[in-house]
Biopython code that builds the backbone (N, CA, C, O; Angstrom):
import numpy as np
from Bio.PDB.StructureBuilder import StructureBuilder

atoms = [
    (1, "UNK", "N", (61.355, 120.576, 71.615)),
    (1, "UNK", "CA", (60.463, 120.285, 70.523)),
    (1, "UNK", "C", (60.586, 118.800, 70.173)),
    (1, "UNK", "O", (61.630, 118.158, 70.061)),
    (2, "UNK", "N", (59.336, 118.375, 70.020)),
    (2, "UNK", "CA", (59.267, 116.532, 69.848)),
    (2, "UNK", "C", (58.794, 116.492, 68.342)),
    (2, "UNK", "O", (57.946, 117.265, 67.895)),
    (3, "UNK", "N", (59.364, 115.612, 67.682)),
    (3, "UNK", "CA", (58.586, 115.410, 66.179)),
    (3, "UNK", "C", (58.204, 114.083, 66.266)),
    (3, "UNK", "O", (58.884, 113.209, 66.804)),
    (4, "UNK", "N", (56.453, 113.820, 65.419)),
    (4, "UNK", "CA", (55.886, 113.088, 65.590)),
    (4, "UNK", "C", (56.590, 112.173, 64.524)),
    (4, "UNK", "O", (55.737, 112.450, 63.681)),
    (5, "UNK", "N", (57.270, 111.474, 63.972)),
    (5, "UNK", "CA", (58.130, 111.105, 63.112)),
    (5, "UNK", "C", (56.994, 110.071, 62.389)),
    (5, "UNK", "O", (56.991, 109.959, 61.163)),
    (6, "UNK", "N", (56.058, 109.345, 63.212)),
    (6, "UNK", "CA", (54.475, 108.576, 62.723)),
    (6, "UNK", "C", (54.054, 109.071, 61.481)),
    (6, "UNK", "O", (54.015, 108.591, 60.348)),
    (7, "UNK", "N", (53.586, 110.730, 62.241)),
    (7, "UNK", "CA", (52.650, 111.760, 61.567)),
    (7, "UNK", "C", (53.240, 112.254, 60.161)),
    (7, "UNK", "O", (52.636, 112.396, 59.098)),
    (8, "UNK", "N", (54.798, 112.510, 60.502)),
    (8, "UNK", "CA", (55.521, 113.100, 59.510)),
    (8, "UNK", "C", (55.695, 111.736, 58.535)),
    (8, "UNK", "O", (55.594, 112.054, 57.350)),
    (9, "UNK", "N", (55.906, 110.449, 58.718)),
    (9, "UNK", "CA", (55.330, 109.784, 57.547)),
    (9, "UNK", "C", (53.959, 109.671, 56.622)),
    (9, "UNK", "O", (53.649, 109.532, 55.439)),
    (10, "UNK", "N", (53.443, 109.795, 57.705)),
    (10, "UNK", "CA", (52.110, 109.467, 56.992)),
    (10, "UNK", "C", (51.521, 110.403, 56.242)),
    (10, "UNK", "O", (50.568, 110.204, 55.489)),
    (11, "UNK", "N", (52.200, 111.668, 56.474)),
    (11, "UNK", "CA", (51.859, 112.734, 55.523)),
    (11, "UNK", "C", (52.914, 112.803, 53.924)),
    (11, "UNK", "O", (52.470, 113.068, 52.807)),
    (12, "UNK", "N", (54.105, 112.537, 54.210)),
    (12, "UNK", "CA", (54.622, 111.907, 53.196)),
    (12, "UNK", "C", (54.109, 110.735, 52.364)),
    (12, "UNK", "O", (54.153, 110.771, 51.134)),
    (13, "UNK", "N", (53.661, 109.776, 52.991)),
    (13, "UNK", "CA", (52.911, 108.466, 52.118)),
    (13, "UNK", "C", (51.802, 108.735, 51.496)),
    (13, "UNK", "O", (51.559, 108.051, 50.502)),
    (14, "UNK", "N", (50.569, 110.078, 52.009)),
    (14, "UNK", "CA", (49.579, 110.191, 51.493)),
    (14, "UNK", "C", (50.013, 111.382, 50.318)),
    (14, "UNK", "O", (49.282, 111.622, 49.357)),
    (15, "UNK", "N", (51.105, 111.968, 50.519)),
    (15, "UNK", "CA", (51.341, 112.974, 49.436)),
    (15, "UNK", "C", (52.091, 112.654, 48.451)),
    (15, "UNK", "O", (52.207, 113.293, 47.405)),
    (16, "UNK", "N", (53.002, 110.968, 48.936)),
    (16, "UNK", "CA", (53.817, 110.633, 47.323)),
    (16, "UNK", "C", (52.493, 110.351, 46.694)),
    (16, "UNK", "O", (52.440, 110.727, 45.523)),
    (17, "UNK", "N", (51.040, 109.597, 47.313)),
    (17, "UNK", "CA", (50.286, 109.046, 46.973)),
    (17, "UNK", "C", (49.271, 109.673, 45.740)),
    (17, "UNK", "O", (48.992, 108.979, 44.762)),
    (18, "UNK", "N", (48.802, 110.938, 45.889)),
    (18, "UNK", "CA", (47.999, 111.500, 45.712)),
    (18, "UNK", "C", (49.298, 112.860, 44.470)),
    (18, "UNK", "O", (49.144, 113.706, 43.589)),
    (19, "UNK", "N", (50.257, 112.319, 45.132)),
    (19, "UNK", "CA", (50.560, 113.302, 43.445)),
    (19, "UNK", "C", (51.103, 112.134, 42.306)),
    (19, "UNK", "O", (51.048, 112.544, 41.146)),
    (20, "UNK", "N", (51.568, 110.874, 42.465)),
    (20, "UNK", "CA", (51.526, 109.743, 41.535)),
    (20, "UNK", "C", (50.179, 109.966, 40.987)),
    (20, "UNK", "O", (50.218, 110.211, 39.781)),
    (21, "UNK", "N", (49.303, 109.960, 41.367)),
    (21, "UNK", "CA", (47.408, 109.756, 41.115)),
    (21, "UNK", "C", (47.298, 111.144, 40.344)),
    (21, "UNK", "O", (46.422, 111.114, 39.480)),
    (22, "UNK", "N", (47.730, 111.912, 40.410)),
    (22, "UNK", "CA", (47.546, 113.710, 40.129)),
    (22, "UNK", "C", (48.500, 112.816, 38.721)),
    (22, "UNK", "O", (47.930, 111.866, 38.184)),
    (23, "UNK", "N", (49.197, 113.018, 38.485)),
    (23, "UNK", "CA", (50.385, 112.887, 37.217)),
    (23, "UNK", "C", (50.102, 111.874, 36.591)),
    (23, "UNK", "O", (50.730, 111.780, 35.536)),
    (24, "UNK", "N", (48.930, 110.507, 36.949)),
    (24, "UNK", "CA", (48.525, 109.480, 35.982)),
    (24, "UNK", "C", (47.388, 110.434, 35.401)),
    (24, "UNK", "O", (47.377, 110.585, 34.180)),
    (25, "UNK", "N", (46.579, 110.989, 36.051)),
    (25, "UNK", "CA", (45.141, 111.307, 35.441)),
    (25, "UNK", "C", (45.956, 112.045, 34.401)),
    (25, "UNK", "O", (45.845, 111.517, 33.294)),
    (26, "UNK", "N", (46.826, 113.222, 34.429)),
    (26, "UNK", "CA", (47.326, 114.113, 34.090)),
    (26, "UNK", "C", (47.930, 113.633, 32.928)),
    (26, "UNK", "O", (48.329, 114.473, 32.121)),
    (27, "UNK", "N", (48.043, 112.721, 32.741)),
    (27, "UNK", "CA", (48.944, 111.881, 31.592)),
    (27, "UNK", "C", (47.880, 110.638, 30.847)),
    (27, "UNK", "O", (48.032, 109.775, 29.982)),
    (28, "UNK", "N", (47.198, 110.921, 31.377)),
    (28, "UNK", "CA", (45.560, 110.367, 30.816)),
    (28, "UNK", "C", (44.966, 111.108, 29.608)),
    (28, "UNK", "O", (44.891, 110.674, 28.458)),
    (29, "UNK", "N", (44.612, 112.142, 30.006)),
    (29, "UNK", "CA", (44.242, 113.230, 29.446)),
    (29, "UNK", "C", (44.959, 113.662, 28.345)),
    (29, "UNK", "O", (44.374, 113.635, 27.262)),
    (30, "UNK", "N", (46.068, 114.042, 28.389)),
    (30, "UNK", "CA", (47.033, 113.993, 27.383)),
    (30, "UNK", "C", (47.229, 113.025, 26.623)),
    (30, "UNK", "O", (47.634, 113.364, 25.511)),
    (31, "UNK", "N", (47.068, 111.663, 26.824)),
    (31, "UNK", "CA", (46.509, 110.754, 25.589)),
    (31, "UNK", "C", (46.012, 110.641, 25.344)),
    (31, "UNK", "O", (45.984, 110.048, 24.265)),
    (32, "UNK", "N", (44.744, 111.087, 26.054)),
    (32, "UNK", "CA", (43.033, 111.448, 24.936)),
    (32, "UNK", "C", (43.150, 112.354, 24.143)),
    (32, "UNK", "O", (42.851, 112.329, 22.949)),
    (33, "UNK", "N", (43.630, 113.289, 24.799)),
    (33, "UNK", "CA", (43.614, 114.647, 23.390)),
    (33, "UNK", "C", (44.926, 114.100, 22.721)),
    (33, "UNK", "O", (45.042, 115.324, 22.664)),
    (34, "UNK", "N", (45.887, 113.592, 22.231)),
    (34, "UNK", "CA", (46.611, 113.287, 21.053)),
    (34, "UNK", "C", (45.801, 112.111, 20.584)),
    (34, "UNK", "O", (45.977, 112.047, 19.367)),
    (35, "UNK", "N", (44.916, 111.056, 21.018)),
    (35, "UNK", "CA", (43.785, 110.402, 20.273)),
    (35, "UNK", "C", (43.321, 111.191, 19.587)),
    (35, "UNK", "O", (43.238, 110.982, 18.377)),
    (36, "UNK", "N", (42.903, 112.273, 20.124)),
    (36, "UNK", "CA", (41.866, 113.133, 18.951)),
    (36, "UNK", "C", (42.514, 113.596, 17.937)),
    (36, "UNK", "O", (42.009, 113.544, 16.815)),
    (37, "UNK", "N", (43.841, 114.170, 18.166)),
    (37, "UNK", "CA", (44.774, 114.554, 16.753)),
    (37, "UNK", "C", (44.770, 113.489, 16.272)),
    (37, "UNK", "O", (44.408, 113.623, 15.104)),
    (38, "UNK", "N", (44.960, 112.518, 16.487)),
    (38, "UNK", "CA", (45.586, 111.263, 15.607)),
    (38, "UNK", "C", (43.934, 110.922, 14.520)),
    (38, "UNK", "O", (43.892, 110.620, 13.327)),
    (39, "UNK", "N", (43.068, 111.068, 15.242)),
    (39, "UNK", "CA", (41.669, 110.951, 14.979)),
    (39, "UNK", "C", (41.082, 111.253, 13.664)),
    (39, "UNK", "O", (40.564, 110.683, 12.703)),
    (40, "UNK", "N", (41.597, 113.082, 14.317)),
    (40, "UNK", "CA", (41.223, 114.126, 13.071)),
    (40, "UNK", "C", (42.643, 113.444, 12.253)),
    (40, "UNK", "O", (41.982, 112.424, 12.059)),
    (41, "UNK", "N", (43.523, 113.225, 11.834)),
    (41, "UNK", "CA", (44.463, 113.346, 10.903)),
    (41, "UNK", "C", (44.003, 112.273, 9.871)),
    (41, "UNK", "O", (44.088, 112.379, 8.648)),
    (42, "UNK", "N", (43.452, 111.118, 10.645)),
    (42, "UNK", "CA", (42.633, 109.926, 9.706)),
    (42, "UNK", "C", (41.326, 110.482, 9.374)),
    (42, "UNK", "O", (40.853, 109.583, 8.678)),
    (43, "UNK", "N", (40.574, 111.272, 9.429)),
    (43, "UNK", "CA", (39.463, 111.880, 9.379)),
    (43, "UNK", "C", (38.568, 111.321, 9.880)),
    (43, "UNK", "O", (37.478, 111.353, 9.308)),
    (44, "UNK", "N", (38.717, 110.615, 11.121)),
    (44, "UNK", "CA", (37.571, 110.488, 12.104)),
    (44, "UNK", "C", (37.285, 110.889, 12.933)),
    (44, "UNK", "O", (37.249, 112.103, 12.731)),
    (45, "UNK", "N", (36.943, 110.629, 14.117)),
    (45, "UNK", "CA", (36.781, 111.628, 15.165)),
    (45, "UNK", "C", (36.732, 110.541, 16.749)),
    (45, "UNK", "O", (36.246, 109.410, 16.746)),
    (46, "UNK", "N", (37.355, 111.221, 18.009)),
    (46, "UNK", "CA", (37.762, 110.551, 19.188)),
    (46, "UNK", "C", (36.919, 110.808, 20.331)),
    (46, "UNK", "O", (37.435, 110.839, 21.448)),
    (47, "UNK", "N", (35.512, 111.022, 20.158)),
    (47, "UNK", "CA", (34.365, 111.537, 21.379)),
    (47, "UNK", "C", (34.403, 111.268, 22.536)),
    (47, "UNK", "O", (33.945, 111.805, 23.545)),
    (48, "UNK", "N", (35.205, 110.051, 22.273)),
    (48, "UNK", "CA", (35.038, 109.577, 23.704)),
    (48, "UNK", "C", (36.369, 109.856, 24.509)),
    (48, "UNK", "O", (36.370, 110.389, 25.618)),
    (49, "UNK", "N", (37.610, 109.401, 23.774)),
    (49, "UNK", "CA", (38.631, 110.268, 24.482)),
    (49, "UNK", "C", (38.693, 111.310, 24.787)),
    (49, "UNK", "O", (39.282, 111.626, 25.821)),
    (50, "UNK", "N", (38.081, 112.238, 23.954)),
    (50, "UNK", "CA", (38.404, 114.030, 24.275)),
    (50, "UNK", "C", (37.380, 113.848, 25.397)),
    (50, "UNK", "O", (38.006, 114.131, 26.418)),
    (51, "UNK", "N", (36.286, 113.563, 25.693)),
    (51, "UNK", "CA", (35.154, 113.232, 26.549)),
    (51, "UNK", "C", (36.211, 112.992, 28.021)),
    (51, "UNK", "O", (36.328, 113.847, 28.898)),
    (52, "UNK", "N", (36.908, 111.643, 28.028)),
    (52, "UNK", "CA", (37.762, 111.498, 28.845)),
    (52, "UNK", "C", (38.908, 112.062, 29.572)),
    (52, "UNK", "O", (39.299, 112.036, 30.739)),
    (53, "UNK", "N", (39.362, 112.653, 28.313)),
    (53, "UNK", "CA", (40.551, 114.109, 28.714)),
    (53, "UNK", "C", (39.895, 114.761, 29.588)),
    (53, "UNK", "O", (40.245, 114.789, 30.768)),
    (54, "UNK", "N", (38.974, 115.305, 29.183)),
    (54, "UNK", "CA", (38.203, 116.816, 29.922)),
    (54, "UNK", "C", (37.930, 116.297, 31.001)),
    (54, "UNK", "O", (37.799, 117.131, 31.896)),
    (55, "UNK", "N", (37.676, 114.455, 31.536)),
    (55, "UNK", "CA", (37.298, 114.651, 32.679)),
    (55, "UNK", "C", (38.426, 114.068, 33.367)),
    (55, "UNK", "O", (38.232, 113.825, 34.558)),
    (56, "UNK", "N", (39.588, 113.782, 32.879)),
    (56, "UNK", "CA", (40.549, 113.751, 33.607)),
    (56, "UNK", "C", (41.347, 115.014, 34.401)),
    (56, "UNK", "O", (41.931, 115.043, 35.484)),
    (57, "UNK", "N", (41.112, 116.023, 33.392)),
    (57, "UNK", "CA", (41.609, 117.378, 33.568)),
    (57, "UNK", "C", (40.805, 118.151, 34.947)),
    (57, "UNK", "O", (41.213, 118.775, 35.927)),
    (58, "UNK", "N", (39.318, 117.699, 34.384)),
    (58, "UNK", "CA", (38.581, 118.561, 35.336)),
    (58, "UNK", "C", (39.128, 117.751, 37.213)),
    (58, "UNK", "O", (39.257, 118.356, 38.277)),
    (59, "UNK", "N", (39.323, 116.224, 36.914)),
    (59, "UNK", "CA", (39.644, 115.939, 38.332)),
    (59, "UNK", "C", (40.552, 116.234, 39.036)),
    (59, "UNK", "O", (40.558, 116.484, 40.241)),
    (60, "UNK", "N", (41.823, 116.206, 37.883)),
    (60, "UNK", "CA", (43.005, 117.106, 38.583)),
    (60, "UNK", "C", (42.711, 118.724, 39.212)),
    (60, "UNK", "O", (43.116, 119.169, 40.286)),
    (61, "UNK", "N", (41.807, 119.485, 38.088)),
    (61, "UNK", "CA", (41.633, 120.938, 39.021)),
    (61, "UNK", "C", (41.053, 120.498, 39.960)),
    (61, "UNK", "O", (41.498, 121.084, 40.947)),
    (62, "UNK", "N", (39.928, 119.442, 40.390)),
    (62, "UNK", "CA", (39.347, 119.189, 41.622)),
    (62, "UNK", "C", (40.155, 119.359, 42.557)),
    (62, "UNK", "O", (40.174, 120.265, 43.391)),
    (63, "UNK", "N", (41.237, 117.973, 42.358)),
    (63, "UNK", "CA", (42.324, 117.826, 44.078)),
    (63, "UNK", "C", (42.952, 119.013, 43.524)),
    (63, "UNK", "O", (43.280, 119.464, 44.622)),
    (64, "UNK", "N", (43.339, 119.791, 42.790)),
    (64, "UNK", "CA", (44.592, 120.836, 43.340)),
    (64, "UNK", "C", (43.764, 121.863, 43.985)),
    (64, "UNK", "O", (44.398, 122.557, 44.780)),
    (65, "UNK", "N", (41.832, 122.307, 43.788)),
    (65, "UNK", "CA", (41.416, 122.812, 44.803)),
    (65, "UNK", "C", (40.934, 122.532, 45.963)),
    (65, "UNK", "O", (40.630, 123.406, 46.775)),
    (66, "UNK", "N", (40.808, 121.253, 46.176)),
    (66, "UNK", "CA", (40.962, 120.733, 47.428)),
    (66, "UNK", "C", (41.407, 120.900, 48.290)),
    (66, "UNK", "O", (40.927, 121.175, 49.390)),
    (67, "UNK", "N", (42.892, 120.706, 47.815)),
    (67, "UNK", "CA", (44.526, 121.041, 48.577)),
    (67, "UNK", "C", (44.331, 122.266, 49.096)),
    (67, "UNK", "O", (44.318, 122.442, 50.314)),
    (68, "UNK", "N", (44.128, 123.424, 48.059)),
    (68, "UNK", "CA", (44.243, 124.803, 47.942)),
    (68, "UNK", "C", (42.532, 125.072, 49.286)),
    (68, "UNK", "O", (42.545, 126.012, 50.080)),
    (69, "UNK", "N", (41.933, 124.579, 49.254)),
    (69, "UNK", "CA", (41.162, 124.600, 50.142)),
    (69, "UNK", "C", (41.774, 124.153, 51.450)),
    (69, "UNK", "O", (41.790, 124.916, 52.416)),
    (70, "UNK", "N", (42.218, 123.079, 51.497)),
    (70, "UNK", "CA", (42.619, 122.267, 53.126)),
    (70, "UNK", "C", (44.005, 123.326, 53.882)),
    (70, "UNK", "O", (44.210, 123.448, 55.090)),
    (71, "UNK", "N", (44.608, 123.826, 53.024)),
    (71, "UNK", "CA", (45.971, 124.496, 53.063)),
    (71, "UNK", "C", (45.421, 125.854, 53.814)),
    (71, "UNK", "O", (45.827, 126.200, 54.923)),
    (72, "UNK", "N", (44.273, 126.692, 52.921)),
    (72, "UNK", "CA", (43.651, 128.344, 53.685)),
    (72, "UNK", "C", (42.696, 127.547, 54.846)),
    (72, "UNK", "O", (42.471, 128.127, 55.908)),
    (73, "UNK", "N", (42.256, 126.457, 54.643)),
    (73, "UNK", "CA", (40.972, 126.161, 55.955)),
    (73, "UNK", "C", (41.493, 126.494, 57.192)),
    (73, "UNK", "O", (40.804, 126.372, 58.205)),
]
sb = StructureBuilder()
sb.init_structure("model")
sb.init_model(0)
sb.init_chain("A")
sb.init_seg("    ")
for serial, (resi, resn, name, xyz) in enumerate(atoms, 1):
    if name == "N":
        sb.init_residue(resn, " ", resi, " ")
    sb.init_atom(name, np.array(xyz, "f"), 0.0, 1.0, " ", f" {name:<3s}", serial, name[0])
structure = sb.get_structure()
């Protein structure tokens, strides 16, 4: 048995890659929605962050079904 030791990096480099990127959006989002608490507590309101959360959130479910796609393909 030969290991491609190339291949086996490059799948490591694209996967530290893409879960750093997974855990910023992920931590994105989570400071939009505590914008919005902080928001409501002054009695204003954060449209555009919570706006932003949701689409940070929604991109993370994207790649984790991606993955979950490429993994059964």
């Amino acid at each position: 048995m030969k290991i491609d030791w190339a291949a086996l990096g490059s799948v490591f480099g694209v996967s530290l890659v893409v879960t750093v990127a997974l855990v910023g959006l992920f931590t994105l989002g989570v400071t939009g929605l505590s914008r919005r608490e902080r928001a409501a507590a002054q009695g204003g309101t954060a449209a555009l962050a919570v706006t932003g959360a949701y689409a940070c959130f929604a991109a993370c479910a994207a790649a984790v079904a991606y993955g979950i796609y490429l993994i059964v393909a």
